[in-house]
N, C-alpha and C positions, 0 to 999 in steps of 0.2 A: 504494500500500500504506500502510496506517495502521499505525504505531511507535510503540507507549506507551514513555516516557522517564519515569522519576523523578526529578526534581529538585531544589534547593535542600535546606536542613536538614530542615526538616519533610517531605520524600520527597514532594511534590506529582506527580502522575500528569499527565502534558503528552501528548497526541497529539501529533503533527505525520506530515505524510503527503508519500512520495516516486513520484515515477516509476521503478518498475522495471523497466518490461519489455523491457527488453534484458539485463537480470539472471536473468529466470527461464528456468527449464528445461524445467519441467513445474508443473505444479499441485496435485504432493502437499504436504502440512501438512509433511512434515521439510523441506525443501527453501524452503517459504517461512519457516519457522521460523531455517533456518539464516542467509537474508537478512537477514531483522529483526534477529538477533543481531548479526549484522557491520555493519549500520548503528546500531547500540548501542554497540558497542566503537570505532567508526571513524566518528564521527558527521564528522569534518573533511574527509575524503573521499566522504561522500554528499552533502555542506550544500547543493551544486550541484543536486541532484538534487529536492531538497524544494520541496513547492508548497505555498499555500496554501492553508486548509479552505474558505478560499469559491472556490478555483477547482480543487477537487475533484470531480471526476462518477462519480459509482457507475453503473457499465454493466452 
């Protein structure tokens, strides 16, 4: 899943993309919304989870 994050003074927009799917439930938009959220607010309990954009594969 891909996580835009805001960061620094200037609010610069950062991707970074995690493995979730042992996280999801189903595939509706509230539910992956509420994920992204919680890897937003709780970024120090996903860090593990996060992979790199070149070792990303869109399936």
């Amino acid at each position: 899943m891909k996580v835009i994050f805001s960061e620094g003074d200037y609010k610069i927009d950062v991707e970074r993309y995690f493995v979730v799917t042992d996280l999801i439930n189903s595939n509706e938009t509230e539910s992956l919304k509420k994920i992204s959220s919680e890897i937003r607010m709780n970024y120090a309990i996903f860090k593990d989870k996060e992979i790199s954009k070149k070792d990303f594969n869109l399936i």
